[in-house]
C-alpha positions as CSV (number, residue, x, y, z in Angstrom):
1,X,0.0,0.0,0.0
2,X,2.8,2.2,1.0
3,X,3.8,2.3,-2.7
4,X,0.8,3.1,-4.2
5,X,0.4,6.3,-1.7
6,X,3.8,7.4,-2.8
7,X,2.6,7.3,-6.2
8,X,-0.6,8.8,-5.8
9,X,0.3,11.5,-3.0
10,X,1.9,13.7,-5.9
11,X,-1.8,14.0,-7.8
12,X,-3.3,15.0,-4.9
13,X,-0.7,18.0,-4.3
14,X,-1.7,18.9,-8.1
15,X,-5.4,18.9,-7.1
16,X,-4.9,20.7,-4.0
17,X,-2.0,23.5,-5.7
18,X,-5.1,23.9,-8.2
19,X,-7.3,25.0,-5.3
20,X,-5.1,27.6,-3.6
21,X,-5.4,31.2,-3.6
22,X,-2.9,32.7,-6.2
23,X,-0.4,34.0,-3.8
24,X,2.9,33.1,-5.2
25,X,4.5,32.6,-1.1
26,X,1.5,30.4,-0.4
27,X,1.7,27.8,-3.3
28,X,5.2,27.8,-3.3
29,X,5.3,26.7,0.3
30,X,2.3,24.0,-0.4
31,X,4.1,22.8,-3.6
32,X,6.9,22.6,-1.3
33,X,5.3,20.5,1.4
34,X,3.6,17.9,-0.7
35,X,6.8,17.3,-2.5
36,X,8.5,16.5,0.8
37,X,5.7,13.5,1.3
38,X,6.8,11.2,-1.2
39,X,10.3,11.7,-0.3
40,X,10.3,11.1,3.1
41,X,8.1,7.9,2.0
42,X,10.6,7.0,-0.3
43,X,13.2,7.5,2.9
44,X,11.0,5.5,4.9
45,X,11.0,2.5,2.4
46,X,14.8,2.4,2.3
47,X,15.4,2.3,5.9
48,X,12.4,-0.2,6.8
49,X,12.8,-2.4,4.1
50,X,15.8,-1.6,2.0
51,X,17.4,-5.2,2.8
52,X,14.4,-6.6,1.8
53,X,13.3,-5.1,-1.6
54,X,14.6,-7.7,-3.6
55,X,13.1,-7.8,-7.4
56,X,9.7,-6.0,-6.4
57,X,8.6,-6.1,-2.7
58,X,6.2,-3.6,-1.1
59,X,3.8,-5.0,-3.9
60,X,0.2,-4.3,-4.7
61,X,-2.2,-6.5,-7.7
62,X,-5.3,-5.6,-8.3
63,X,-6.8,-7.1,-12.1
64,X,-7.8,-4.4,-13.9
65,X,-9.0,-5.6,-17.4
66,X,-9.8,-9.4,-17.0
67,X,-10.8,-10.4,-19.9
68,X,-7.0,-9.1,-21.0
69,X,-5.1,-10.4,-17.4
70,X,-4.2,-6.7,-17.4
71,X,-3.8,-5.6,-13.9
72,X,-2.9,-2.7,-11.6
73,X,0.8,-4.0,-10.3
74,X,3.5,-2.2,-8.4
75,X,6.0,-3.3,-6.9
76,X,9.5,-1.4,-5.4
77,X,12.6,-3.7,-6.3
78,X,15.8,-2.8,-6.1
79,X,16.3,-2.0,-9.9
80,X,13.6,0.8,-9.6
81,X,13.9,2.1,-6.1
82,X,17.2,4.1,-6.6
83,X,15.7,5.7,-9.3
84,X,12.3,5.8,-7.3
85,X,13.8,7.9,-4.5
86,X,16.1,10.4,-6.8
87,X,12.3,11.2,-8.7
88,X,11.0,12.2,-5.0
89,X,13.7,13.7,-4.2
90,X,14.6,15.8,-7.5
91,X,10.5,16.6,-7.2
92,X,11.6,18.7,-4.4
93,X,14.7,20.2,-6.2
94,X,13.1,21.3,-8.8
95,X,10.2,23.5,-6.6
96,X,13.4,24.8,-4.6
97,X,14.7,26.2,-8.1
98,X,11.4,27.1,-9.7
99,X,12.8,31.4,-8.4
100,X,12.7,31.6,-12.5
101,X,8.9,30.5,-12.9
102,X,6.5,33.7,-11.6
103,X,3.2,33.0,-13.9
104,X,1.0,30.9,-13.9
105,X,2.7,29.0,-11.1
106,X,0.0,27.2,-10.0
107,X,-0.7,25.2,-13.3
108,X,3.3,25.5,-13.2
109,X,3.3,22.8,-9.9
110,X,0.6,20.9,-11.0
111,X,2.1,19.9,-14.2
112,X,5.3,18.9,-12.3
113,X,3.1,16.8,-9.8
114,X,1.3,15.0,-12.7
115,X,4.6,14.4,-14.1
116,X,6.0,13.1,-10.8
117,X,2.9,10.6,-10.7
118,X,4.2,9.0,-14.4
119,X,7.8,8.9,-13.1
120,X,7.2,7.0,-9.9
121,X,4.6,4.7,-11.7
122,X,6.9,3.6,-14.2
123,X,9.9,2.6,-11.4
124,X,7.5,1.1,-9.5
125,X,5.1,-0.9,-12.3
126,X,4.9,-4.6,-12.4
127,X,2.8,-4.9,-15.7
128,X,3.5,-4.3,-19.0
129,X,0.3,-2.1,-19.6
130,X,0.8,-0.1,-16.5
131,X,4.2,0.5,-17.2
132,X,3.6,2.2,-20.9
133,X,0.4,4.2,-19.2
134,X,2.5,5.5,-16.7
135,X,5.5,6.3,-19.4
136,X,2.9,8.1,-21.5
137,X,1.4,9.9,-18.5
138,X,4.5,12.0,-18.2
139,X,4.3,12.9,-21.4
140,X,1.6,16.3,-21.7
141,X,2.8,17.7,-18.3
142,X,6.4,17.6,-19.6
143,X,5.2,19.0,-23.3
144,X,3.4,21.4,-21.1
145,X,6.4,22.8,-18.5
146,X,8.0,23.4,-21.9
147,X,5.5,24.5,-24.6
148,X,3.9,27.0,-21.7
149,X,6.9,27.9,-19.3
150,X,9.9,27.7,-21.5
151,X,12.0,30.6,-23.8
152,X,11.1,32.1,-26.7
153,X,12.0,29.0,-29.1
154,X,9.8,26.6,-26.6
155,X,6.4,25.8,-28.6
156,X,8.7,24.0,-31.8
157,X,10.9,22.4,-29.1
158,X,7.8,21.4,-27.1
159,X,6.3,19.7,-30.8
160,X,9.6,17.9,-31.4
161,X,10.2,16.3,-28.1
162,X,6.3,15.2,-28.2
163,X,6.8,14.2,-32.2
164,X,9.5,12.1,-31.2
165,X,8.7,10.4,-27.6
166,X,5.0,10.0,-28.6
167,X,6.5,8.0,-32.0
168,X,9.0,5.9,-29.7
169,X,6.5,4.7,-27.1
170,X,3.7,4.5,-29.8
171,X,6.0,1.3,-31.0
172,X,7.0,0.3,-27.8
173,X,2.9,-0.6,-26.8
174,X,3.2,-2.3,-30.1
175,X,6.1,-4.4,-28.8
176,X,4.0,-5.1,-25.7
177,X,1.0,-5.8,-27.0
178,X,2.5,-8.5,-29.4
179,X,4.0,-10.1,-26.5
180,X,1.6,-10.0,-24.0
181,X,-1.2,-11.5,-26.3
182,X,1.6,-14.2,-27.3
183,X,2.6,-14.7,-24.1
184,X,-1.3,-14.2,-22.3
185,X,-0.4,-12.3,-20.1
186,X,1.1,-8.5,-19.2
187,X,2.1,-9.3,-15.8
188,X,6.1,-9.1,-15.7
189,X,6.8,-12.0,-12.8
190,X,5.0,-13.9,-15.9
191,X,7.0,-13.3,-18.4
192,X,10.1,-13.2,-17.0
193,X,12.8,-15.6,-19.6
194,X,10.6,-14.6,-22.4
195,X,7.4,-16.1,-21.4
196,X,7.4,-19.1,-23.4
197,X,8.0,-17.7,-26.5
198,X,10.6,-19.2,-29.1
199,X,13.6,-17.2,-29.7
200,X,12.4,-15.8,-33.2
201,X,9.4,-14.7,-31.3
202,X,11.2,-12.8,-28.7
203,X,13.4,-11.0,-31.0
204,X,10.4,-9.6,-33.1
205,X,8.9,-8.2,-30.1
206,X,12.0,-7.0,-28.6
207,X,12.8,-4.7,-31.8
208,X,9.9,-2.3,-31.6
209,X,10.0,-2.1,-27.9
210,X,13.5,-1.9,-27.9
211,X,13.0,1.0,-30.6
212,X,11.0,2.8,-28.2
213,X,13.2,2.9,-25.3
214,X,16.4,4.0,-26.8
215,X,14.2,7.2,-28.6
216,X,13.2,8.3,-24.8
217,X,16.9,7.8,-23.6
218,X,17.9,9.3,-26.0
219,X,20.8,7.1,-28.0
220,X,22.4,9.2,-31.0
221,X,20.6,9.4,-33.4
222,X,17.9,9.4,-32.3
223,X,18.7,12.3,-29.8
224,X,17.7,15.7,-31.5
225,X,15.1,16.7,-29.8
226,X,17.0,16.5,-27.0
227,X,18.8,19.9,-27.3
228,X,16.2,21.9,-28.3
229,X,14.3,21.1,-25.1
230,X,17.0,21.4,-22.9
231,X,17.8,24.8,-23.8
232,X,14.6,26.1,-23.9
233,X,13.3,25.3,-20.4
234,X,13.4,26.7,-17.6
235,X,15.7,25.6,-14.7
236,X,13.4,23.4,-12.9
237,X,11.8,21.5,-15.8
238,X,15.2,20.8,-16.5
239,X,16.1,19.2,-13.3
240,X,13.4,16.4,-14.2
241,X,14.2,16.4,-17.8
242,X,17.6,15.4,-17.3
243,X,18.0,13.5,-13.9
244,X,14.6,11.7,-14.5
245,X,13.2,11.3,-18.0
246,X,15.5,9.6,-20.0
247,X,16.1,7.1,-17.3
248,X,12.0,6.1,-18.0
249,X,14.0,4.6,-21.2
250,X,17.2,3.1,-19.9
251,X,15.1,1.6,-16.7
252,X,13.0,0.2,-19.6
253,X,16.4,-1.4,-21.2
254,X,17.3,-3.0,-17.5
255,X,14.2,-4.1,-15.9
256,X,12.0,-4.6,-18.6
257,X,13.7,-5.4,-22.5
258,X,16.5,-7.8,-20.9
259,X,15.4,-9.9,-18.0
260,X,11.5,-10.4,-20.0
261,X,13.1,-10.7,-23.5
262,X,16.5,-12.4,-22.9
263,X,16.8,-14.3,-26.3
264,X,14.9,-11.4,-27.9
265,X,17.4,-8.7,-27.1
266,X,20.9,-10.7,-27.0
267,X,21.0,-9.8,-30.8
268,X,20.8,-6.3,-30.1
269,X,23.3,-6.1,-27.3
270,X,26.1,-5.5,-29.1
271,X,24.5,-2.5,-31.4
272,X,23.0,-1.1,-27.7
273,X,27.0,-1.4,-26.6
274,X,27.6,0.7,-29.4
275,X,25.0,2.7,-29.3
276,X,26.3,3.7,-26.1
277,X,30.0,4.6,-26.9
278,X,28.4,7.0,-30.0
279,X,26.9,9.1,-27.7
280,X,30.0,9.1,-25.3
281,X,31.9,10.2,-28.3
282,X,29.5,12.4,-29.7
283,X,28.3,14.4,-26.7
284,X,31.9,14.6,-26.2
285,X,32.8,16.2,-29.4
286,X,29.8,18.6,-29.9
287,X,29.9,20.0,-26.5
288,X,33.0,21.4,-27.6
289,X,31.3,23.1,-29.9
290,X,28.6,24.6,-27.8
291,X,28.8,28.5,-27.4
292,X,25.8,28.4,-24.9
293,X,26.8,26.9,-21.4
294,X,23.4,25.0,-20.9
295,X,23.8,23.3,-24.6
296,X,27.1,22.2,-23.5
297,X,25.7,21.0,-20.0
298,X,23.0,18.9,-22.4
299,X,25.5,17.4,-25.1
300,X,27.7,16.1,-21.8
301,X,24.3,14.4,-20.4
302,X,23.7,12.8,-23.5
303,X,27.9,11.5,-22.8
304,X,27.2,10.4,-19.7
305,X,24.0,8.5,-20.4
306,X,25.8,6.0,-22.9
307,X,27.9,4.4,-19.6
308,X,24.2,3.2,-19.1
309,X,24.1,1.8,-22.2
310,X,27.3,-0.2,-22.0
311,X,26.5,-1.5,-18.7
312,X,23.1,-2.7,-19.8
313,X,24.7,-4.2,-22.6
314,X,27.4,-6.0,-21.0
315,X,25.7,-8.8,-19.6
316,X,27.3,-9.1,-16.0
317,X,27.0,-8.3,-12.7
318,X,29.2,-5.4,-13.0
319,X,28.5,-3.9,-16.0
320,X,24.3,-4.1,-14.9
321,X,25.2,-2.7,-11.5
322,X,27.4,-0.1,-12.9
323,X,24.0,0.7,-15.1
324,X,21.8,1.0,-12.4
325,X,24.1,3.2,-10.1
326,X,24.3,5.5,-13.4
327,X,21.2,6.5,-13.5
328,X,21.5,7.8,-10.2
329,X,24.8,9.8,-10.3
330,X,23.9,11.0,-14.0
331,X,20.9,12.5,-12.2
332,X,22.7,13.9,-9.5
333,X,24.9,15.7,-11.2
334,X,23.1,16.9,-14.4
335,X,20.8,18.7,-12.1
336,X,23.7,20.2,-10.6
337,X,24.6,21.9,-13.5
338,X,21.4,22.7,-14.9
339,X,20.8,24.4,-11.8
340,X,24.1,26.4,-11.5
341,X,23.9,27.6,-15.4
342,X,20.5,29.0,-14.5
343,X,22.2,30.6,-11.1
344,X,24.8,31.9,-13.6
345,X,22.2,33.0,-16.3
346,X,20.2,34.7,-14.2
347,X,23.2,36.9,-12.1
348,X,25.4,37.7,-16.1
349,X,22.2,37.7,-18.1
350,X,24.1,35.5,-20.4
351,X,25.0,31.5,-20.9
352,X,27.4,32.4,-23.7
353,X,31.0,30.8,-22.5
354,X,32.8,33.4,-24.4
355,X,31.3,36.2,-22.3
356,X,32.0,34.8,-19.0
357,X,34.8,34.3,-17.2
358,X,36.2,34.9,-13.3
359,X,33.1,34.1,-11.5
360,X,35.2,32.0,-9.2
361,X,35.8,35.6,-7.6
362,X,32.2,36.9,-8.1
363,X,30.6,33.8,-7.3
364,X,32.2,31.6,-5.2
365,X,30.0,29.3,-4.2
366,X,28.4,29.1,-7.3
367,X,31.2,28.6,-8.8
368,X,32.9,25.7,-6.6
369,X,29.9,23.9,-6.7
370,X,29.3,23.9,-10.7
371,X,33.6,22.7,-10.4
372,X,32.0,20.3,-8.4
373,X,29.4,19.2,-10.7
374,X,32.2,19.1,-14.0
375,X,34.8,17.1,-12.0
376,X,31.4,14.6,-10.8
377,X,30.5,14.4,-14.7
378,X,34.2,13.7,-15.5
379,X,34.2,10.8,-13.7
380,X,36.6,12.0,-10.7
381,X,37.5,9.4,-7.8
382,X,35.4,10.0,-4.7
383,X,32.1,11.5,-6.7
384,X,29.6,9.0,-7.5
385,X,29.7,8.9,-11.1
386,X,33.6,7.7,-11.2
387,X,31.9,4.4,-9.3
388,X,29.2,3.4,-11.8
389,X,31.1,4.7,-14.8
390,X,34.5,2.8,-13.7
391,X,31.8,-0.6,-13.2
392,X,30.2,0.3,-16.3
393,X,33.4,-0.2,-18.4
394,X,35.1,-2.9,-16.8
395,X,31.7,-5.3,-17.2
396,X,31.4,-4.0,-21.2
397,X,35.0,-4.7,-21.6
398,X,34.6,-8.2,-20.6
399,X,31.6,-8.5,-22.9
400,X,33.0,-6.2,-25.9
401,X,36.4,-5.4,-25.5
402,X,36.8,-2.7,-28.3
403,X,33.6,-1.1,-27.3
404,X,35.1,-0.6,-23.5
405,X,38.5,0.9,-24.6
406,X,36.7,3.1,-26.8
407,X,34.8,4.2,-23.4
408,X,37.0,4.7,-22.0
409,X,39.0,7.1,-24.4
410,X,35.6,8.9,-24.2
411,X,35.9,10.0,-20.6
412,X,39.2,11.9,-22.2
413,X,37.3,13.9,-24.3
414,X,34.9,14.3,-21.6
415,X,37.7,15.8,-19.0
416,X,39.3,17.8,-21.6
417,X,35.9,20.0,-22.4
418,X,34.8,20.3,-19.0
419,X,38.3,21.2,-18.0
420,X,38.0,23.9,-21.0
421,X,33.8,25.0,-19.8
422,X,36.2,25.6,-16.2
423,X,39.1,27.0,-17.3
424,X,37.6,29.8,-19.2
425,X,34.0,30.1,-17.4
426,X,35.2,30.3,-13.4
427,X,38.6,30.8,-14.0
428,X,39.2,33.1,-16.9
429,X,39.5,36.7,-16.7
430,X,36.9,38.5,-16.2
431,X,35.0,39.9,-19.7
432,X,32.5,42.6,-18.7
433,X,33.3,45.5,-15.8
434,X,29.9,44.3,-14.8
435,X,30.3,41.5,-13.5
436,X,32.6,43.3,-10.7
437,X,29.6,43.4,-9.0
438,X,27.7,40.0,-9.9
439,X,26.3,38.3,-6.1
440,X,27.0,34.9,-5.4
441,X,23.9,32.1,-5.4
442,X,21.0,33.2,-2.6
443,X,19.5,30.9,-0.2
444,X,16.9,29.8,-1.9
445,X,19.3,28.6,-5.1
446,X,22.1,27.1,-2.7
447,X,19.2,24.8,-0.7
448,X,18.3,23.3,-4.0
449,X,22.2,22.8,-5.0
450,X,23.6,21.5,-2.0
451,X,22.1,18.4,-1.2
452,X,22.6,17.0,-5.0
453,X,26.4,18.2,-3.6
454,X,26.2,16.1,-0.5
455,X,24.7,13.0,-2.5
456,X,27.2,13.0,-4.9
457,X,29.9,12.7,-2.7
458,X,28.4,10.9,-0.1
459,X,27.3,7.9,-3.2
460,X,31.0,8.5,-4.3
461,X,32.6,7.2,-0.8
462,X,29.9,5.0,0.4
463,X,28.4,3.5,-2.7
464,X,27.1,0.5,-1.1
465,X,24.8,2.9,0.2
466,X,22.7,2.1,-2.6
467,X,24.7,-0.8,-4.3
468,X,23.6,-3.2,-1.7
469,X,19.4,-2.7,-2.2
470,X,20.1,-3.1,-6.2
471,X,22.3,-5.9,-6.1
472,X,19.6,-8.8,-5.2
473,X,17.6,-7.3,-8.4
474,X,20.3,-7.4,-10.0
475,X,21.9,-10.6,-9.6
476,X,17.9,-12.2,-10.5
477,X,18.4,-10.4,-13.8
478,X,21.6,-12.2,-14.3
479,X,20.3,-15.9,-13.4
480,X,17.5,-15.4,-16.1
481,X,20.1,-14.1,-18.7
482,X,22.8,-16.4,-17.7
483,X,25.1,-13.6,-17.5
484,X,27.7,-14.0,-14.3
């Protein structure tokens, strides 16, 4: 029951937001306060039951379409729960950073509540049905906090990203569909080995489904509307857009495509391996190329999101826990940044890297924290993404040796941008007299910057923190693959 409230609580804050008076202090402090429900749930969970999660504990069935054996199952295993706590938690993130949203704000947190409803769901969803319903739900609220709140480019980026994710899960309910009605059933402890179906079986249905996932991750190329969106939102929508919504897709690849569909998708692997080093290689290079800070930010998350890739590809136990811990330091530190370039944005006026420079002296703390956030997406030692980007690697290199070196070259070209983005952004000289007098990040912008700071390093030295709730889940994956 407890996960079902969790799930729920959020659509109730969006009812309840929709109620308020329009007094901006008011709904920000309820917004606020409902967001801090689910998490603290979520907190609850891992402390109660975290040794006990396993592949989906804290589990609810209820038939929904009988004639179909579709039902309403949830379920919190240790696959989904990591990424089930970072959406409660980057919930509240995002409200602390929404000082650049002033209209229509109530609409504004009701749209991120709705969207928090289709995030939980689809960590926590034990059917096939379920888990595309709740992947679509997040779908309008997110073309919404776009289309409505974003910049002046945001209604074409707002059609694209829709175009494009709508097209990619469209498929995927085809891939379901085919194999639940081949298999007679949609509920995933059911189906898990494929179902019964043959191998030729399970690789027809694994293709459109697989399809659909890497379009919401997004894997190059199937990535452009990626940019678009990113750059045009504002800093809150990007804190989900980037720490939660392309995991919906590479969650899909671990929990769902590869322990359901193991025949069906061991075709694929090595194109997902490589799928995976293209977009380390190619974030790498065009973020190089970005003149707008927040485009490079996006172009390193696309980077970063192909160690996922590899790990899911590689067919071990640590490649697929290197996966998993992924999409919990990507998270972490992609709303880190978002967050800081909006700081910065909003203190210059400008995201243009040429036209900044010294803010290390104008804005300290602003400024150590987004170092901070470049050395965590470099991969340093002692941050949280050197721990499941290292395990990433090393389990893809025993699968696909040329695709791990190649990895790892990629986390070069990673350091050397970054180092670059640093170099001339915080540490340059300084380009406009202006900026003599810029003020360092408020309270309100350092309480929603800090504790992704904390987590990050904290997941960096004591990764079994989380490592030990995802291993059990992970380790069931592998006896159904036959992976070690």
């Amino acid at each position: 029951m407890i996960t079902t409230l969790t799930i729920f609580i959020p659509l109730l804050g969006a009812i309840l937001v929709m109620l308020l008076p329009d007094e901006e202090r008011l709904l920000r402090y309820a917004a606020l306060g409902v967001a801090a429900i689910p998490l603290l749930l979520s907190v609850y969970v891992y402390f109660a039951f975290g040794d006990d999660l396993g592949v989906a504990a804290l589990s609810q069935d209820v038939t929904w379409i009988w004639s179909l054996n579709i039902g309403y199952r949830v379920g919190l295993g240790g696959l989904g729960f990591g990424m089930f706590f970072l959406s409660t938690f980057l919930t509240v993130i995002a409200i602390l950073a929404s000082w650049d949203v002033h209209r229509n704000l109530k609409q504004y947190f009701a749209a991120i509540f709705v969207a928090e409803v289709g995030m939980l769901g689809v960590f926590a969803a034990q059917d096939l049905i379920l888990f595309y319903v709740f992947f679509e739900l997040t779908l309008i609220p997110m073309y919404l906090l776009v289309g409505v709140w974003g910049d002046e480019n945001r209604r074409p980026a707002a059609i694209k990203f829709f175009i494009y994710t709508f097209l990619g899960s469209t498929v995927m309910l085809a891939g379901f569909l085919a194999f639940g009605i081949l298999a007679d059933t949609y509920a995933m402890d059911a189906l898990g080995g494929g179902g019964g179906l043959s191998r030729t079986a399970q690789v027809a249905v694994a293709a459109p489904i697989l399809f659909g996932l890497l379009v919401k991750v997004p894997a190059v190329p199937l990535h452009s509307w990626l940019l678009d969106v990113y750059v045009s939102s504002p800093t809150s929508t990007n804190v989900l857009l980037s720490g939660v919504l392309p995991k919906l897709g590479t969650y899909g690849l671990i929990s769902v495509a590869i322990p359901l569909l193991p025949q069906g998708v061991e075709p694929f692997l090595p194109y997902v391996a490589a799928f995976g080093v293209i977009n380390i290689v190619y974030g790498a290079f065009v973020a190089f190329l970005q003149p707008d800070l927040k485009a490079l930010v996006a172009y390193s998350s696309i980077g970063t999101l192909g160690f996922i890739l590899l790990g899911a590809a590689s067919g071990n136990a640590v490649g697929l826990n290197g996966a998993v811990f992924q999409q919990v330091s990507h998270g972490l530190y992609s709303a880190l940044l978002f967050i800081l370039v909006g700081v910065i944005a909003a203190r210059t006026g400008t995201r243009r890297i040429e036209a900044l420079g010294g803010l290390a002296a104008r804005m300290p703390w602003a400024g150590g924290l987004l170092a901070l956030g470049a050395l965590a997406a470099m991969g340093l030692p002692g941050l949280a993404v050197f721990v499941s980007e290292f395990m990433s690697i090393m389990g893809v290199y025993a699968t696909f040796p040329v695709q791990g070196v190649l990895a790892a070259l990629g986390i070069i070209l990673s350091a050397m941008y970054l180092l670059y983005m640093l170099a001339r952004v915080i540490f340059g000289p300084i380009e406009r007299p202006a900026y003599e007098e810029v003020g360092d990040a408020g309270p309100a912008e350092m309480a929603s910057v800090v504790p992704l700071a904390v987590l990050l390093v904290v997941l960096g030295i004591f990764p079994a923190l989380l490592m030990n709730i995802q291993r059990p889940a992970v380790d069931a994956v592998l006896s159904v693959i036959g992976g070690s």
